[in-house]
mmJSON file of the N, C-alpha and C atoms, coordinates in Angstrom:
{"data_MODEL":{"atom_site":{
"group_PDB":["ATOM","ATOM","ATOM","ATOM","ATOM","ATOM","ATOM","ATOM","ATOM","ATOM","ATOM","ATOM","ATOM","ATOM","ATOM","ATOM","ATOM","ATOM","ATOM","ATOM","ATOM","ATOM","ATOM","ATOM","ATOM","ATOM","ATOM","ATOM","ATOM","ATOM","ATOM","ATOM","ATOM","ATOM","ATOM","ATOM","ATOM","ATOM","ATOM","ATOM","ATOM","ATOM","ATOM","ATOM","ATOM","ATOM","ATOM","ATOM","ATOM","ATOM","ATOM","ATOM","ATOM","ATOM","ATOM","ATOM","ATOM","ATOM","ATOM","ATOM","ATOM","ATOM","ATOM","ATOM","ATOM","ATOM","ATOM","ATOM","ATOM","ATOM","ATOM","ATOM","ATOM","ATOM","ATOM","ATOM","ATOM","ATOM","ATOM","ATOM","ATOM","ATOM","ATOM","ATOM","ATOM","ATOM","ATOM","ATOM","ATOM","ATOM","ATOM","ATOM","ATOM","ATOM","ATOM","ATOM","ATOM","ATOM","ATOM","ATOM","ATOM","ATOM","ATOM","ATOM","ATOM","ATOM","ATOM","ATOM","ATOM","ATOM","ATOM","ATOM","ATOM","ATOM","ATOM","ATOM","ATOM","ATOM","ATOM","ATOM","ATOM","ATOM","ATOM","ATOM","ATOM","ATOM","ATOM","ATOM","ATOM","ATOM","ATOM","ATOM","ATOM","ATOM","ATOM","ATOM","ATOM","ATOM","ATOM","ATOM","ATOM","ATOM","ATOM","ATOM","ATOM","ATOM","ATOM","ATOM","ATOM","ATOM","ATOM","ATOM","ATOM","ATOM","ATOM","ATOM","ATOM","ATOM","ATOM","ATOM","ATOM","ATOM","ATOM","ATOM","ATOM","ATOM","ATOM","ATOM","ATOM","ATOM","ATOM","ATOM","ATOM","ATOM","ATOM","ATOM","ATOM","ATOM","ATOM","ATOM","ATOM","ATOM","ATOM","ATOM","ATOM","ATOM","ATOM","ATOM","ATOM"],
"id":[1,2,3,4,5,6,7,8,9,10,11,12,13,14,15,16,17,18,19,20,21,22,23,24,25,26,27,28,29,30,31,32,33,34,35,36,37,38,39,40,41,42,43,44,45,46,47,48,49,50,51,52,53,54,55,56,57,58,59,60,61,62,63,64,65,66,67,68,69,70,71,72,73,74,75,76,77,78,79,80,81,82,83,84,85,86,87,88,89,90,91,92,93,94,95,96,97,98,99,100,101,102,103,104,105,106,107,108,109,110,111,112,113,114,115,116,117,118,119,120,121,122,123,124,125,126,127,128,129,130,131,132,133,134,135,136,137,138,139,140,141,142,143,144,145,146,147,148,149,150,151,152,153,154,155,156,157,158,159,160,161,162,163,164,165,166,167,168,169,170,171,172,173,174,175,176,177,178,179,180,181,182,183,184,185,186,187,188,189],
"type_symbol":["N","C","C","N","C","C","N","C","C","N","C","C","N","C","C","N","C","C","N","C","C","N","C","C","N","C","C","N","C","C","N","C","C","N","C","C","N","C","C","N","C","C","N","C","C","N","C","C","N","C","C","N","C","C","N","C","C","N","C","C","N","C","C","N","C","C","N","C","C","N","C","C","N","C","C","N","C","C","N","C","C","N","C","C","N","C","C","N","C","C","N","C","C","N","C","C","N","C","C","N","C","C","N","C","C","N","C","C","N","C","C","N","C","C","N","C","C","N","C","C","N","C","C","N","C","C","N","C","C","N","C","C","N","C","C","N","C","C","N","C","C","N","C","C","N","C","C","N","C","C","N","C","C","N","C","C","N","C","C","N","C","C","N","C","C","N","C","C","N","C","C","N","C","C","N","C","C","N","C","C","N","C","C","N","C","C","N","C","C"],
"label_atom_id":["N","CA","C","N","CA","C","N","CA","C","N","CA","C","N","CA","C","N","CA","C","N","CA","C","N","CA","C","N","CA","C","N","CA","C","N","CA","C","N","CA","C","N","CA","C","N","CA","C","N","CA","C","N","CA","C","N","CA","C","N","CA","C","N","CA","C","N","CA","C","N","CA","C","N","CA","C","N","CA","C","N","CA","C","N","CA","C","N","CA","C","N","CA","C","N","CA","C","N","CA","C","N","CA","C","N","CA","C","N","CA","C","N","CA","C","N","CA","C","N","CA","C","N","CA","C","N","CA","C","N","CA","C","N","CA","C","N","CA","C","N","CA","C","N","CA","C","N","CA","C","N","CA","C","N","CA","C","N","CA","C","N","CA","C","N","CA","C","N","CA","C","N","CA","C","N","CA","C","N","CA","C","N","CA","C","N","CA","C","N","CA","C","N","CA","C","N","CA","C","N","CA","C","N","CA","C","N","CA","C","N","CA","C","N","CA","C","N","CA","C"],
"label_alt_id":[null,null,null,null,null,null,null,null,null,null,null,null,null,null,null,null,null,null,null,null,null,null,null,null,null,null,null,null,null,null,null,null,null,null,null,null,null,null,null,null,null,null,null,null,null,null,null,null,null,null,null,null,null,null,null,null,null,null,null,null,null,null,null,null,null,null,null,null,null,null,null,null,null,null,null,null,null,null,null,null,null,null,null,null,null,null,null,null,null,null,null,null,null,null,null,null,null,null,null,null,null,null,null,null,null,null,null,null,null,null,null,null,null,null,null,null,null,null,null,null,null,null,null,null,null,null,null,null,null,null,null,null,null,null,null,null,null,null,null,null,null,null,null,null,null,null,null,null,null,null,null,null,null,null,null,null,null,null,null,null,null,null,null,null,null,null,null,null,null,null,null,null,null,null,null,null,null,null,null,null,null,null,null,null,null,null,null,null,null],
"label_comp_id":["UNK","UNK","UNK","UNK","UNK","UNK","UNK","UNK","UNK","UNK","UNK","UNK","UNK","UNK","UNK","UNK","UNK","UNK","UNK","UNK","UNK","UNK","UNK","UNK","UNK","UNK","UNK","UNK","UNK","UNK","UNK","UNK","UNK","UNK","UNK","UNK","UNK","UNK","UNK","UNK","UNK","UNK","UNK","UNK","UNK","UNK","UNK","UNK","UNK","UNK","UNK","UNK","UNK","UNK","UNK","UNK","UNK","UNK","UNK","UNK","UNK","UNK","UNK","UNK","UNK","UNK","UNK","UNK","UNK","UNK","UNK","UNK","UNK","UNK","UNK","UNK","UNK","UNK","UNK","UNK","UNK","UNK","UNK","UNK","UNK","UNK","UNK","UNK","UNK","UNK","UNK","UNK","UNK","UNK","UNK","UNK","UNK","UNK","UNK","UNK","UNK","UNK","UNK","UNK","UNK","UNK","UNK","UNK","UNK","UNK","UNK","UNK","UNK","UNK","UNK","UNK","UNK","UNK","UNK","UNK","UNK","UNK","UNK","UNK","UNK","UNK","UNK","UNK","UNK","UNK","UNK","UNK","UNK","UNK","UNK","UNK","UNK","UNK","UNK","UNK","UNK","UNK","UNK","UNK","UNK","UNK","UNK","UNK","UNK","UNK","UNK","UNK","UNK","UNK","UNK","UNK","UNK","UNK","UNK","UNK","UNK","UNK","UNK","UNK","UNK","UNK","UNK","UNK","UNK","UNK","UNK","UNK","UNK","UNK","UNK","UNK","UNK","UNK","UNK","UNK","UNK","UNK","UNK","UNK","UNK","UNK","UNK","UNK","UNK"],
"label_asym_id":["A","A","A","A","A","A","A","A","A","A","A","A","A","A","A","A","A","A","A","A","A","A","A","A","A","A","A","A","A","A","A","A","A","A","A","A","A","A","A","A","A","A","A","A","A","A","A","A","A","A","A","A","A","A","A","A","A","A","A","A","A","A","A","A","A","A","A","A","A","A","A","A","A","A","A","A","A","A","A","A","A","A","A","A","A","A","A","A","A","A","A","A","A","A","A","A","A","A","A","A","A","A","A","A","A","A","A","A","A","A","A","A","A","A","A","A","A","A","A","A","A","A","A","A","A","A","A","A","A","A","A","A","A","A","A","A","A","A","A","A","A","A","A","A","A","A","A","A","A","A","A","A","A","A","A","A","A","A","A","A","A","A","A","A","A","A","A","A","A","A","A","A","A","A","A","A","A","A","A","A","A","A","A","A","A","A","A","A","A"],
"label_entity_id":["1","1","1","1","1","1","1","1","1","1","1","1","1","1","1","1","1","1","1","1","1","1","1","1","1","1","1","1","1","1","1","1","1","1","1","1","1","1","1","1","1","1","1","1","1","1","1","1","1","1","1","1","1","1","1","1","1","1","1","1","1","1","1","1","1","1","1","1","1","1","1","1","1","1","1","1","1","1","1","1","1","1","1","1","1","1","1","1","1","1","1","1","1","1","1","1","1","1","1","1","1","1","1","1","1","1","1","1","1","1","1","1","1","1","1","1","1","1","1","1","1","1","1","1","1","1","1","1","1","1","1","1","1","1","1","1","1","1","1","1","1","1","1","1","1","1","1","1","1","1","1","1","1","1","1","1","1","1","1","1","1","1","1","1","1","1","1","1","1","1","1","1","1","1","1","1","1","1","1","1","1","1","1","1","1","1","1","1","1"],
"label_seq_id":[1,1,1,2,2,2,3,3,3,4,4,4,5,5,5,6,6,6,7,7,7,8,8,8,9,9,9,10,10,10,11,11,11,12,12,12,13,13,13,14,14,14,15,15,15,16,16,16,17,17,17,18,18,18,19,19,19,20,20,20,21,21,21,22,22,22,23,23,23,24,24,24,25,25,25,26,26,26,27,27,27,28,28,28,29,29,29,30,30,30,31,31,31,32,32,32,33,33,33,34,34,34,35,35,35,36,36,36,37,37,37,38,38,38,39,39,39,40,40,40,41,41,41,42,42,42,43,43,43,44,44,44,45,45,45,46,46,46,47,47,47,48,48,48,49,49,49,50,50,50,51,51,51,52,52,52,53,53,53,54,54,54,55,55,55,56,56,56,57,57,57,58,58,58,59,59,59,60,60,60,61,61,61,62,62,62,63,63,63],
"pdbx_PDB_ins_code":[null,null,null,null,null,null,null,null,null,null,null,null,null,null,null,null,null,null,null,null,null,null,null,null,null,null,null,null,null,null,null,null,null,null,null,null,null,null,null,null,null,null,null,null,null,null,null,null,null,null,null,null,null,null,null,null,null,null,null,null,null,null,null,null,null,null,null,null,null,null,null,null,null,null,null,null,null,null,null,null,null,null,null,null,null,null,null,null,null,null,null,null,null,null,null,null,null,null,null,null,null,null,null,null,null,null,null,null,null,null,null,null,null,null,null,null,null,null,null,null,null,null,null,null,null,null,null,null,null,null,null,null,null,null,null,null,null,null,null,null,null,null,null,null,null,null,null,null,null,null,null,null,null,null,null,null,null,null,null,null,null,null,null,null,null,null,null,null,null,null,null,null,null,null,null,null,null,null,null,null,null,null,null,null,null,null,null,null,null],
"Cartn_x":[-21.599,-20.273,-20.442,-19.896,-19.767,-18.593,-18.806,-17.465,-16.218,-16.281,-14.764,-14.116,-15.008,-14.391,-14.205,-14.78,-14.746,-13.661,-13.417,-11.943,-10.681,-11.061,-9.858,-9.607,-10.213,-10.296,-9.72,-10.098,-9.592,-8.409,-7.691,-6.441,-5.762,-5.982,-5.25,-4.999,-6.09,-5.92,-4.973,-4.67,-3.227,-2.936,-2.216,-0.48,-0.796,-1.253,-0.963,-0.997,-1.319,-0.983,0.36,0.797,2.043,3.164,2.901,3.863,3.727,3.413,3.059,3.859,3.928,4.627,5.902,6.434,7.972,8.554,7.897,8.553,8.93,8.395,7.957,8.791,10.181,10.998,12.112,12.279,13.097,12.844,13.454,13.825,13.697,13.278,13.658,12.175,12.517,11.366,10.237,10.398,9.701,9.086,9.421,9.252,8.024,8.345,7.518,6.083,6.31,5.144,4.047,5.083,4.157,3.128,4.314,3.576,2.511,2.848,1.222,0.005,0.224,-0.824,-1.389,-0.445,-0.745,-1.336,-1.44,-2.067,-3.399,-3.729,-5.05,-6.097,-5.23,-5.987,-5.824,-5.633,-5.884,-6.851,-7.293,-8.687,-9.299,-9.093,-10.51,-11.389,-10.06,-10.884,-12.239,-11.916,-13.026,-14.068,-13.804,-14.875,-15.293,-15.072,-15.644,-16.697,-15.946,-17.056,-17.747,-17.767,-19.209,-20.0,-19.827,-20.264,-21.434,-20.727,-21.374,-22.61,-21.767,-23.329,-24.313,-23.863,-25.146,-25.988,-25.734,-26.324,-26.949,-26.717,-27.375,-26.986,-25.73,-24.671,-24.39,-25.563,-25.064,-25.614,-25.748,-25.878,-24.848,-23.625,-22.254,-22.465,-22.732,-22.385,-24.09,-24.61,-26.155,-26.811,-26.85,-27.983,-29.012],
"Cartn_y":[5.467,5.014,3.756,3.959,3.029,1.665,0.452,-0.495,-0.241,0.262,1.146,1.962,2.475,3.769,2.935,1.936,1.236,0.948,-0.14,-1.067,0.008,0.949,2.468,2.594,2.702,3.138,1.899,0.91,-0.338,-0.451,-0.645,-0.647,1.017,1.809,2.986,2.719,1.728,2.03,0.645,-0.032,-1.16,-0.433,0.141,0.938,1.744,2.81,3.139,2.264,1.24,0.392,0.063,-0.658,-0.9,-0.009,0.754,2.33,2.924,2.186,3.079,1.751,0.369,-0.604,-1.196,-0.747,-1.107,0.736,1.456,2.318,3.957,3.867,5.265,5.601,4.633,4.58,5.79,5.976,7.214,8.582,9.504,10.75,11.754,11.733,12.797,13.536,14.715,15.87,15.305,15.026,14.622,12.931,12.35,10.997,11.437,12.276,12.966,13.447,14.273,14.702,13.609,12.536,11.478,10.525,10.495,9.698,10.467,11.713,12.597,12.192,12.573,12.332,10.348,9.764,8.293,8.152,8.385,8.886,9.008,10.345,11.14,10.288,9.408,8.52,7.078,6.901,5.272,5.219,6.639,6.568,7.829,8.733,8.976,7.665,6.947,5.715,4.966,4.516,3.595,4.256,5.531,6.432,6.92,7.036,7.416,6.508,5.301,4.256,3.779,4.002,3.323,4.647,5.811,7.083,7.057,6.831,6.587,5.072,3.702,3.053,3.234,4.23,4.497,5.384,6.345,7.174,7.13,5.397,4.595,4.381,4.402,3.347,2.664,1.293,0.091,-0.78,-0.074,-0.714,-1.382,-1.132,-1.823,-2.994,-3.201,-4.551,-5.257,-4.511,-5.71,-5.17,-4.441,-3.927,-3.04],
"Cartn_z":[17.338,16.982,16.129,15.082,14.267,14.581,13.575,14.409,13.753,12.969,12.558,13.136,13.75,15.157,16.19,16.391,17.942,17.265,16.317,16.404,16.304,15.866,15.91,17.346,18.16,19.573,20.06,20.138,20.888,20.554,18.868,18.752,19.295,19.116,19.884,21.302,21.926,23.508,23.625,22.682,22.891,22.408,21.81,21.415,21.982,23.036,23.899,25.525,25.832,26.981,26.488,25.049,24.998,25.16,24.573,24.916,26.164,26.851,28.507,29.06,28.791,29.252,28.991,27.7,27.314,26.806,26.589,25.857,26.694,28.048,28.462,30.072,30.216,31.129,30.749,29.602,29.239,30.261,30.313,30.936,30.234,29.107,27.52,27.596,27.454,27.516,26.557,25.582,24.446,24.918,25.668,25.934,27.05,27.724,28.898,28.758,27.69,26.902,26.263,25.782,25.009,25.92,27.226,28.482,28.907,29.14,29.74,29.317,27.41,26.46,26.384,26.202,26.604,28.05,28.665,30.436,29.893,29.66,28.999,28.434,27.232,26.295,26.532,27.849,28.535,29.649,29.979,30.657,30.071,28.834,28.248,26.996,26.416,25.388,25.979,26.897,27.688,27.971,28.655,28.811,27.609,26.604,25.425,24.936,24.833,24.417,25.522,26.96,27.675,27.756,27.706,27.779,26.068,24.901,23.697,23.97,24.568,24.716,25.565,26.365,27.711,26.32,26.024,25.048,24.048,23.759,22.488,21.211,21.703,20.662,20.601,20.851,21.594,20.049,19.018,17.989,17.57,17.839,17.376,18.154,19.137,19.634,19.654,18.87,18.947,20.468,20.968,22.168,21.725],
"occupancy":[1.0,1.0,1.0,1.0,1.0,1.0,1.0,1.0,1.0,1.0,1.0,1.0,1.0,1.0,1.0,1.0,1.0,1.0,1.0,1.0,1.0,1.0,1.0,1.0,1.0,1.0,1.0,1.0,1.0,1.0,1.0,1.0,1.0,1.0,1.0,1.0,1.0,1.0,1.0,1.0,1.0,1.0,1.0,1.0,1.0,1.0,1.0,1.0,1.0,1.0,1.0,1.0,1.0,1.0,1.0,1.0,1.0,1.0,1.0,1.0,1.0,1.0,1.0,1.0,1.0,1.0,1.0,1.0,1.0,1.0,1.0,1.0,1.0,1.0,1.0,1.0,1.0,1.0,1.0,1.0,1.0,1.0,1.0,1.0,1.0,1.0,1.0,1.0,1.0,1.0,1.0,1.0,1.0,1.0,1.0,1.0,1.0,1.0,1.0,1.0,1.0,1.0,1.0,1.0,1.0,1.0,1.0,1.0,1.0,1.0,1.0,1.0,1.0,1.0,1.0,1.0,1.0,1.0,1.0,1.0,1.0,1.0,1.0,1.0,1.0,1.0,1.0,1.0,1.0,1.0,1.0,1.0,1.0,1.0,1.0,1.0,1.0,1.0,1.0,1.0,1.0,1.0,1.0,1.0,1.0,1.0,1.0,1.0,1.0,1.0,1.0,1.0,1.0,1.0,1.0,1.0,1.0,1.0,1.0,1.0,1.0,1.0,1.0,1.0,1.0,1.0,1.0,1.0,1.0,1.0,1.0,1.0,1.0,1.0,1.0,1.0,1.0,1.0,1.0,1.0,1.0,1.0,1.0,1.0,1.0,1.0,1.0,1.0,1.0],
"B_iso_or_equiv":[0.0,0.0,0.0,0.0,0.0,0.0,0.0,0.0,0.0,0.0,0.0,0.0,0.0,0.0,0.0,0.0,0.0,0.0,0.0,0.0,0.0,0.0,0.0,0.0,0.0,0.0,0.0,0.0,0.0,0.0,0.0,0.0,0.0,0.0,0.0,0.0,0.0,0.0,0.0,0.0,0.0,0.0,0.0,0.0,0.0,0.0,0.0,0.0,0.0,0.0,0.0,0.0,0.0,0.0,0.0,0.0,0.0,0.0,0.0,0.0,0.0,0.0,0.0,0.0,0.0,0.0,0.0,0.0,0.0,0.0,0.0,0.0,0.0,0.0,0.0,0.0,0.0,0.0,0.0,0.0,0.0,0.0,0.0,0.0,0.0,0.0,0.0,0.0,0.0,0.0,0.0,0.0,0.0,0.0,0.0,0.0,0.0,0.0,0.0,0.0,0.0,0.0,0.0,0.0,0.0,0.0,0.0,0.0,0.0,0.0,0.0,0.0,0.0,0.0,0.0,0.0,0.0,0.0,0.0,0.0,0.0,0.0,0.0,0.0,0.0,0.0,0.0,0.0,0.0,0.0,0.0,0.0,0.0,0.0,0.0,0.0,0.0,0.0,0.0,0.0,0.0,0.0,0.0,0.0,0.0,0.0,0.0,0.0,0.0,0.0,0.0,0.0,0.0,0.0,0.0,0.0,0.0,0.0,0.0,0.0,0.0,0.0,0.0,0.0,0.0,0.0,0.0,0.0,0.0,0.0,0.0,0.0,0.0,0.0,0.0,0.0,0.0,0.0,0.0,0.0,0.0,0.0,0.0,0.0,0.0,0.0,0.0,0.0,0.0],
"pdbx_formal_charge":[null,null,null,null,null,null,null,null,null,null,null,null,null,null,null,null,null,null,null,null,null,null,null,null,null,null,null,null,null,null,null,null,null,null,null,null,null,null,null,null,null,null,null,null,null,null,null,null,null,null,null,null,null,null,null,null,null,null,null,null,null,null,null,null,null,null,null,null,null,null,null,null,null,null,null,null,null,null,null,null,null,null,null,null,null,null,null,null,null,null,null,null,null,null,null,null,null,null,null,null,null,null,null,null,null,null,null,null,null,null,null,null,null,null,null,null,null,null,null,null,null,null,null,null,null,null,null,null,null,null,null,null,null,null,null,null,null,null,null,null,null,null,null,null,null,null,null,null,null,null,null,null,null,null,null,null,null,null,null,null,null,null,null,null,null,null,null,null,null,null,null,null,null,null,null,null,null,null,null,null,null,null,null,null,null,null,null,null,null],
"auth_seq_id":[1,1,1,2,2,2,3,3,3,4,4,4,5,5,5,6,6,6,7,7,7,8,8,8,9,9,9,10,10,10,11,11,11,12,12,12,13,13,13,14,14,14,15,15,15,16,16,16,17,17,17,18,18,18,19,19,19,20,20,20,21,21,21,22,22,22,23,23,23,24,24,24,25,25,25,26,26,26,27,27,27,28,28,28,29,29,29,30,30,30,31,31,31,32,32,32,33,33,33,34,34,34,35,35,35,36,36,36,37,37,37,38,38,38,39,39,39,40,40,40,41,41,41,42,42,42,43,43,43,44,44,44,45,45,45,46,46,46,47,47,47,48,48,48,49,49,49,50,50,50,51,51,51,52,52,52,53,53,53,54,54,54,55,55,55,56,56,56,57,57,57,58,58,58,59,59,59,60,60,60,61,61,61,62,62,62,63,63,63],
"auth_comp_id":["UNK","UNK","UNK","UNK","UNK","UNK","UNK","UNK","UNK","UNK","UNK","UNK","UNK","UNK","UNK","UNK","UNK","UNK","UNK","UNK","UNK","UNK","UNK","UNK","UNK","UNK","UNK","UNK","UNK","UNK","UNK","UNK","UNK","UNK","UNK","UNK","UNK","UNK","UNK","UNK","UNK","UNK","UNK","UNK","UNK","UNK","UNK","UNK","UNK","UNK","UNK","UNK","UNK","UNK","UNK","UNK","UNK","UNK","UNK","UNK","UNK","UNK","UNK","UNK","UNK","UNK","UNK","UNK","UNK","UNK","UNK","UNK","UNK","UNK","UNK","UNK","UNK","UNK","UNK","UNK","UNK","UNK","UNK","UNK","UNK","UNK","UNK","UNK","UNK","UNK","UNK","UNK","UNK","UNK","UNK","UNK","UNK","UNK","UNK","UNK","UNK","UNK","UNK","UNK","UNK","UNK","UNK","UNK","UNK","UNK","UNK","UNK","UNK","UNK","UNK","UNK","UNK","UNK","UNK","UNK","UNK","UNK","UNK","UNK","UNK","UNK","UNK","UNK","UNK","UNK","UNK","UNK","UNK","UNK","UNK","UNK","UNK","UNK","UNK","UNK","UNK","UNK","UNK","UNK","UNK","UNK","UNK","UNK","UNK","UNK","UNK","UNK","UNK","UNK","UNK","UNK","UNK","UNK","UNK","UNK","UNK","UNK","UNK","UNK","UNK","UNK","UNK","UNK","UNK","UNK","UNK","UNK","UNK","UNK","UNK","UNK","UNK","UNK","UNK","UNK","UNK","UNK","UNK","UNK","UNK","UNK","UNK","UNK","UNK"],
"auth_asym_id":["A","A","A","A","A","A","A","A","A","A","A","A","A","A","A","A","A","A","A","A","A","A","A","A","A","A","A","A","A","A","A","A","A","A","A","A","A","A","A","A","A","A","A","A","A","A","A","A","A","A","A","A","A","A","A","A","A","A","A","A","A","A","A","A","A","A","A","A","A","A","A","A","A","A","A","A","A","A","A","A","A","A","A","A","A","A","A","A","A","A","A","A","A","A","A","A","A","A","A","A","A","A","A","A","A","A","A","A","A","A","A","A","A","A","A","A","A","A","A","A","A","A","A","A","A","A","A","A","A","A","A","A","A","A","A","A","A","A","A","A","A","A","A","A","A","A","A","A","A","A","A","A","A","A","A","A","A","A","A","A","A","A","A","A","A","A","A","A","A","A","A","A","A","A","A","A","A","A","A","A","A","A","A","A","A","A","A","A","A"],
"auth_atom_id":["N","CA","C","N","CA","C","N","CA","C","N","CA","C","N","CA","C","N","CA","C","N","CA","C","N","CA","C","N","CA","C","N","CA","C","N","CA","C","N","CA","C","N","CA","C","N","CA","C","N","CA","C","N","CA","C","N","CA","C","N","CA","C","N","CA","C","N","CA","C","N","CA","C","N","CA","C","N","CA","C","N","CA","C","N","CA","C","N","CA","C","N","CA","C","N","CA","C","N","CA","C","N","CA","C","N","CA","C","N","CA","C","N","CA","C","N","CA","C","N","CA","C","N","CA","C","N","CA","C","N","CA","C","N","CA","C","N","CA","C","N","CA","C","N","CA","C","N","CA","C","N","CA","C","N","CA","C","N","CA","C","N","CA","C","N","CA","C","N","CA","C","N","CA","C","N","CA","C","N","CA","C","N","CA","C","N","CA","C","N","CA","C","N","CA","C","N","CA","C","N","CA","C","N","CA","C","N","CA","C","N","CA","C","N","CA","C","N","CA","C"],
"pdbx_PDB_model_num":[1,1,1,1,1,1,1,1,1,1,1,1,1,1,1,1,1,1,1,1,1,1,1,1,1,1,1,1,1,1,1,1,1,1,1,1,1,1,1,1,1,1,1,1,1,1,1,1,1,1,1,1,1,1,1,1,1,1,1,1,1,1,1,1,1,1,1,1,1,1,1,1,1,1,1,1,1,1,1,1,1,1,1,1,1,1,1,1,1,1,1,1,1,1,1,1,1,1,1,1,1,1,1,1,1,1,1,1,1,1,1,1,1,1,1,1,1,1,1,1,1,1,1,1,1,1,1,1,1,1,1,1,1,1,1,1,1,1,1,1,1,1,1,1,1,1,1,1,1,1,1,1,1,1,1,1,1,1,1,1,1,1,1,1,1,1,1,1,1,1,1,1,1,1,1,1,1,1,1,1,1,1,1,1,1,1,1,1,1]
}}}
């Protein structure tokens, strides 16, 4: 993983914490759906990237 993908991933996983914290109180089928998928990708991000530096992608951060 390159640091262009990391900083992609890190900012995705804030706008989705933010959208899981002001935006996802709605009732609307479509609001529902978005929360599932925001769910999904607030604990697969992290696991993506410690899963990539166990594996030896720890070149982005200098390891």
């Amino acid at each position: 993983m390159n640091r262009d993908e990391l900083v992609r991933l890190a900012t995705l996983w804030f706008v989705v914490m933010t959208f899981l914290q002001t935006g996802s109180g709605e009732s609307h089928p479509v609001v529902t759906v978005a929360v599932f998928i925001a769910l999904i990708l607030l604990w697969m991000i992290p696991f993506y990237i410690v899963v990539d530096l166990v594996r030896g992608g720890g070149e982005v951060i200098g390891l």
